[in-house]
DRENZAMI-245507 format. One record per residue (C-alpha): residue in one letter; chain; x, y, z. Coordinates in nm, 4 decimals. Example, Ala and Ser with C-alpha at 12.3 -4.5 7.8 and 13.67 -1.06 7.14 Angstrom:
REM residues 2
<rec a,A,<1.2300,-0.4500,0.7800>>
<rec s,A,<1.3670,-0.1060,0.7140>>
This chain:
REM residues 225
<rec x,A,<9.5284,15.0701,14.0307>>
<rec x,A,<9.7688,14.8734,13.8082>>
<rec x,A,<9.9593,15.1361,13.5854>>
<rec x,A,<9.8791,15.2026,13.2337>>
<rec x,A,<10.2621,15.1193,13.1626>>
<rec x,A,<10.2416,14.8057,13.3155>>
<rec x,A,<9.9402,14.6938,13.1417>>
<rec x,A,<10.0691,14.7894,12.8009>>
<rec x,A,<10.4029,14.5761,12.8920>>
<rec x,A,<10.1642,14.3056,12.9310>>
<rec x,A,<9.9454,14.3440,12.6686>>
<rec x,A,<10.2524,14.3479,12.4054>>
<rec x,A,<10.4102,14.0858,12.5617>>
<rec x,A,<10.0500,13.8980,12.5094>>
<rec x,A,<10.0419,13.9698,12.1581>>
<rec x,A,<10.4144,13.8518,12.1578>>
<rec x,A,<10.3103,13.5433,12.2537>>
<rec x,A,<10.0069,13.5216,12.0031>>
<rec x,A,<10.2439,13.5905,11.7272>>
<rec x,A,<10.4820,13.3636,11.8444>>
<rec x,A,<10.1920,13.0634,11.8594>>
<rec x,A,<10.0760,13.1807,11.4829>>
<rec x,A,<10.4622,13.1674,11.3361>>
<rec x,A,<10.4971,12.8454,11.4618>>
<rec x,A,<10.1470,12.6507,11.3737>>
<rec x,A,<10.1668,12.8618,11.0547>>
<rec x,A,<10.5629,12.7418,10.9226>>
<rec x,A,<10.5236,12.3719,11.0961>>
<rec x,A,<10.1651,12.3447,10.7782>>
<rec x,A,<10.3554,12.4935,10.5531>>
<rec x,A,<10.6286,12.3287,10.5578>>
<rec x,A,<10.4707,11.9792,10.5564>>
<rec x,A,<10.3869,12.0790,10.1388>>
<rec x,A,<10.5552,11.8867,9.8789>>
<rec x,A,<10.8810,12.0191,9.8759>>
<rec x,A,<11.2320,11.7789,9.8362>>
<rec x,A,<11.4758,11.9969,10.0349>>
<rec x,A,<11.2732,12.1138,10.3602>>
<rec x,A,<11.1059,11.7871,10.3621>>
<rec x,A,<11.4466,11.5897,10.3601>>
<rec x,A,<11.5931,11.8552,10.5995>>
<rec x,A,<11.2956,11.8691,10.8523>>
<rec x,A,<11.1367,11.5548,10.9641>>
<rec x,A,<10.7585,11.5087,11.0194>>
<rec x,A,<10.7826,11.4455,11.3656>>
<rec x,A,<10.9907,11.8109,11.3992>>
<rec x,A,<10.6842,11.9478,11.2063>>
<rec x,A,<10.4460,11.7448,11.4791>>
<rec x,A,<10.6586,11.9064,11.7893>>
<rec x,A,<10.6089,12.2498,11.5721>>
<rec x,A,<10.2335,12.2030,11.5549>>
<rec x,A,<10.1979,12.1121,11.8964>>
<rec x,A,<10.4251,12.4100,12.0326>>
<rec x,A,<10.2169,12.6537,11.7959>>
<rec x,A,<9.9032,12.4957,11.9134>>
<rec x,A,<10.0077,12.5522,12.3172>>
<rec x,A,<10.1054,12.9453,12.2653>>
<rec x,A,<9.7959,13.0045,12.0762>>
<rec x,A,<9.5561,12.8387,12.3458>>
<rec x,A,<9.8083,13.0327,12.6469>>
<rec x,A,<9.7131,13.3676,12.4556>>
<rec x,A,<9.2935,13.2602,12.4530>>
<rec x,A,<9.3326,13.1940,12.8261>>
<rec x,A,<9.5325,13.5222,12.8998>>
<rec x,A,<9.2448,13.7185,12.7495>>
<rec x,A,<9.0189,13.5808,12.9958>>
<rec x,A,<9.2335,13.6246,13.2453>>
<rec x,A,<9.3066,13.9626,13.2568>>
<rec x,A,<8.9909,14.0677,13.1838>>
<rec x,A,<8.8399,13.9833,13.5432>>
<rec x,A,<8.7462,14.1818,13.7849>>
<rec x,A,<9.0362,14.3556,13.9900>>
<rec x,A,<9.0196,14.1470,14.3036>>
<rec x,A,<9.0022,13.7787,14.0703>>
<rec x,A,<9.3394,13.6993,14.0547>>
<rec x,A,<9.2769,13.3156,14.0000>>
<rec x,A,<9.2948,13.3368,13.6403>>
<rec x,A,<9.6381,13.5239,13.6126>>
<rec x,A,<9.7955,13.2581,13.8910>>
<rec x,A,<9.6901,12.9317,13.6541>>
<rec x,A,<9.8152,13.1531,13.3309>>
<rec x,A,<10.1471,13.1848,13.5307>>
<rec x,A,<10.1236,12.7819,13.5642>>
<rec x,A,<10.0437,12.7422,13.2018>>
<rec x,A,<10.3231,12.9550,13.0771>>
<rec x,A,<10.5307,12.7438,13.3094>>
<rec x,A,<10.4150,12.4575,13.1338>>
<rec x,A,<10.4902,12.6419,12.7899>>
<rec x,A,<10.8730,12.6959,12.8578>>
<rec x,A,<10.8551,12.3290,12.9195>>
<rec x,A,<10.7627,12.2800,12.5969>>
<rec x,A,<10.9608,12.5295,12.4070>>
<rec x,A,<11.2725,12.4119,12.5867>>
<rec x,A,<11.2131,12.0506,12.5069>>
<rec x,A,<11.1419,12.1100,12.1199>>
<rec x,A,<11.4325,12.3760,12.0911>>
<rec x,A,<11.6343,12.1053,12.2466>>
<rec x,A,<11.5136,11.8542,12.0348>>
<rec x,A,<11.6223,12.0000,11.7060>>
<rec x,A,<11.9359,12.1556,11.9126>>
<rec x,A,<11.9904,11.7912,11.9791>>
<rec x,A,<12.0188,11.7323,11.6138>>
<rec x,A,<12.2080,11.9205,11.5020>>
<rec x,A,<12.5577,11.8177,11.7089>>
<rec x,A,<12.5780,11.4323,11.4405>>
<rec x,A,<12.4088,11.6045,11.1333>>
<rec x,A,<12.6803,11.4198,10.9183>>
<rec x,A,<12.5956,11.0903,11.0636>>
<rec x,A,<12.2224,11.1727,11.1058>>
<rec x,A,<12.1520,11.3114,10.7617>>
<rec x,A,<12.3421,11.0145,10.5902>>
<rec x,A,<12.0633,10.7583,10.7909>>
<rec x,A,<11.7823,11.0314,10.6123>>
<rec x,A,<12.0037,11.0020,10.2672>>
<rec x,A,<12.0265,10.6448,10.2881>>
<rec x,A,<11.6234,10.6130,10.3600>>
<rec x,A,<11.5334,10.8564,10.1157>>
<rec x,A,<11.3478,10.7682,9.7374>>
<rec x,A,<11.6054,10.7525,9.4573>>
<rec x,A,<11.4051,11.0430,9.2518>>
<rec x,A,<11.4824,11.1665,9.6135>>
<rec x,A,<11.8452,11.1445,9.6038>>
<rec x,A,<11.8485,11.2473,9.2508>>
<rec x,A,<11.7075,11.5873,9.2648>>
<rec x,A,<11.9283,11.6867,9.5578>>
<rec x,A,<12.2346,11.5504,9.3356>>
<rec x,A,<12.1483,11.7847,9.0428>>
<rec x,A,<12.0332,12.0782,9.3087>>
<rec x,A,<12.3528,12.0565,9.4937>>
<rec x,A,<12.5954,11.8882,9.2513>>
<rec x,A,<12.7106,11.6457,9.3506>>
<rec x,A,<12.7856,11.2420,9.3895>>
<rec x,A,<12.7211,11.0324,9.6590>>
<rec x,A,<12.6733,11.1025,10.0089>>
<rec x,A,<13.0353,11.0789,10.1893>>
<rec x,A,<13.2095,10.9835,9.8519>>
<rec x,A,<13.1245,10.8809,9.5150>>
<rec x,A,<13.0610,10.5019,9.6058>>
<rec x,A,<12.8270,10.5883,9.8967>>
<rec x,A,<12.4910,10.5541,9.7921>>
<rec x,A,<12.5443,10.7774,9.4872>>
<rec x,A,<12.2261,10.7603,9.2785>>
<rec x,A,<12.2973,10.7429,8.8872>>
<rec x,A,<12.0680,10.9401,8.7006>>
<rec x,A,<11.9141,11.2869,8.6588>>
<rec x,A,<12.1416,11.5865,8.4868>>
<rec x,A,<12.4848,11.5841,8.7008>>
<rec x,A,<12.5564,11.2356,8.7932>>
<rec x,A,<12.4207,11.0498,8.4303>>
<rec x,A,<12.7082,10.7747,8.4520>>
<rec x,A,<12.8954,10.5256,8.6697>>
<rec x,A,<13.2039,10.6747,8.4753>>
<rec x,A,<13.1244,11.0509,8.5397>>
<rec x,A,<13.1191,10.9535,8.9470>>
<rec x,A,<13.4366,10.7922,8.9453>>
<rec x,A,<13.6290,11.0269,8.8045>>
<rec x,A,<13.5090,11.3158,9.0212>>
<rec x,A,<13.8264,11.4199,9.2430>>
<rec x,A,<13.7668,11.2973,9.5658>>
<rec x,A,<13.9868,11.5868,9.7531>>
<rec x,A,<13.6720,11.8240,9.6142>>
<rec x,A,<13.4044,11.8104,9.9503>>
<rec x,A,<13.1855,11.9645,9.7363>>
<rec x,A,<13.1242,11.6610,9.4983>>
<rec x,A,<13.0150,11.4519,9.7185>>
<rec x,A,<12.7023,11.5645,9.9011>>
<rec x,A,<12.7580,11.5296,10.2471>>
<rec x,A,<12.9107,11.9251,10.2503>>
<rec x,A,<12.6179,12.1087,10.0554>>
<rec x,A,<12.3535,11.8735,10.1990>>
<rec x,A,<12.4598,11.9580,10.5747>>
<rec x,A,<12.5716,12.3258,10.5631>>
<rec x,A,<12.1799,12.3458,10.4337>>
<rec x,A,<12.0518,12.1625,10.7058>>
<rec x,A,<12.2901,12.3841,10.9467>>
<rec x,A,<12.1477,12.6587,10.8559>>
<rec x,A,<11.7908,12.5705,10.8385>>
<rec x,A,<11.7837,12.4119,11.1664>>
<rec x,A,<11.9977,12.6623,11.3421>>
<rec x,A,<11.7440,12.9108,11.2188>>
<rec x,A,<11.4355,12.7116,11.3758>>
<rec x,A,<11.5957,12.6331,11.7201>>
<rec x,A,<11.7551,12.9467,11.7583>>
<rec x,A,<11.3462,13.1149,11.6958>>
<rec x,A,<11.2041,12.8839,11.8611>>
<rec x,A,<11.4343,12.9416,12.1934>>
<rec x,A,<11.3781,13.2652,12.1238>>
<rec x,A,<10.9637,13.2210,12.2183>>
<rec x,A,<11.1183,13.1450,12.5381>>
<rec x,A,<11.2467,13.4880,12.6209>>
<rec x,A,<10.8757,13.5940,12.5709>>
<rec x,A,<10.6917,13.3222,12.7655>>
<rec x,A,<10.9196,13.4328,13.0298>>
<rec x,A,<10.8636,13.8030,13.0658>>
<rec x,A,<10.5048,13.7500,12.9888>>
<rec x,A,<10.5162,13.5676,13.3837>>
<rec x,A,<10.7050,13.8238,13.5222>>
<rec x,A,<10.5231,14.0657,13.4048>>
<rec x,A,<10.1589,13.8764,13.4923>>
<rec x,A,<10.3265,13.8439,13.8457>>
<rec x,A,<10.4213,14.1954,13.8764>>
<rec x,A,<9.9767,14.2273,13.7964>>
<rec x,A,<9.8855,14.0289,14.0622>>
<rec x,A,<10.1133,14.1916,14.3273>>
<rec x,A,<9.9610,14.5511,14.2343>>
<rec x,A,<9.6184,14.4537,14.1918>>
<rec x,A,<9.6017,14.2490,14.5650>>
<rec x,A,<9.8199,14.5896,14.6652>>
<rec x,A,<9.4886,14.7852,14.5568>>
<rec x,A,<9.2596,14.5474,14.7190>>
<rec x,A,<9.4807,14.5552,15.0639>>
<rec x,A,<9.4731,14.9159,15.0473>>
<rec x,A,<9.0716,14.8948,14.9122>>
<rec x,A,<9.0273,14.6919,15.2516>>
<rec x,A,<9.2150,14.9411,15.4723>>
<rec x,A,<9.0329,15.2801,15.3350>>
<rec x,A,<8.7074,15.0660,15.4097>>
<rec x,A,<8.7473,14.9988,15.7559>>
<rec x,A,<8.8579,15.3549,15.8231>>
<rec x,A,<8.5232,15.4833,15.7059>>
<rec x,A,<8.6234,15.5561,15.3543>>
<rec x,A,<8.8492,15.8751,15.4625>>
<rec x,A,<9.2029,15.7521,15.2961>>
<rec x,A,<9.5359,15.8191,15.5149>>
<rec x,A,<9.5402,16.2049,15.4516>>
């Protein structure tokens, strides 16, 4: 009989892995609301690869229920969970990469978003952060809103200042955001992974039983004592 310790390893592991699916649907809807910073820090198609990761763990958990659930000697179902959470590390290492990925040009790749981005865009993040201008006052520096009102205030800022232009606040939030995500979402990994090893370790005992079911049958039923 499979221990009671075991089991409960792999039943919190299992609800590991449903909580895991529900943080990552649930932040990759909420974070597609109206909202200037995450939506010019996190792209829709990182919100897409969020939803579709969130989606996969939640459907893995459905299909672990009714796989552990079967009769002792029906192993089936735990062998093509094992194939599906294969599948899922797939997945979690390709979208953690993907962001990882990122993250190694975000001065180059957030000036391409800052240069794409709606003037009332660029505005707000001016006044929220401060500053001019993405890499210096001249670079795409949107006049308007509360900080940058003139031509005349953006050429005098001091251009030995990082912080006036926006490349410095704009990135160090990014950093952190995305660093955050990744980081979490390679995290999910660490549970996909014991959550095999741990269904593996329930199909070894429970074909154990049924090998030593087999053996006490053909010896009439009387054990080996």
């Amino acid at each position: 009989m499979v221990s009671r310790k075991l089991m409960g390893t792999w039943a919190f592991l299992d609800f590991c892995l449903l909580a895991a699916g529900a943080i990552a649907l649930a932040f990759s809807i909420v974070w597609r609301s109206p909202n200037v910073l995450m939506n010019f820090v996190i792209s829709s198609a990182d919100l897409t690869a969020g939803t579709v990761l969130g989606v996969s763990l939640l459907a893995t958990f459905v299909i672990s229920i009714g796989a552990i659930i079967q009769r002792n000697h029906v192993t089936i179902g735990l062998v093509i969970l094992n194939y599906i959470l294969v599948a899922d590390a797939f997945v979690v290492g390709i979208v953690g990469s993907f962001i990882w990925f990122y993250t190694l040009r975000e001065r180059n790749n957030f000036h391409l978003v800052w240069a794409e981005a709606a003037p009332a865009t660029r505005i707000f993040l001016q006044d929220h952060f401060q500053c001019c201008g993405y890499f210096n006052g001249t670079d795409i520096a949107e006049i308007g809103g509360t900080f940058c009102s003139s031509q005349g205030f953006v050429d005098g800022l001091n251009a030995t200042v990082t912080t006036n232009f926006c490349v410095a606040p704009v990135t160090a939030f990014a950093d952190y955001t995305l660093n955050n995500i990744f980081t979490t979402i390679y995290g999910f990994m660490a549970i996909v992974l014991s959550l095999l090893l741990a269904s593996l370790c329930v199909i070894k005992k429970r074909n154990e039983d049924e090998r030593f079911k087999r053996i006490d049958a053909k010896r009439g039923g009387r054990g080996f004592v």
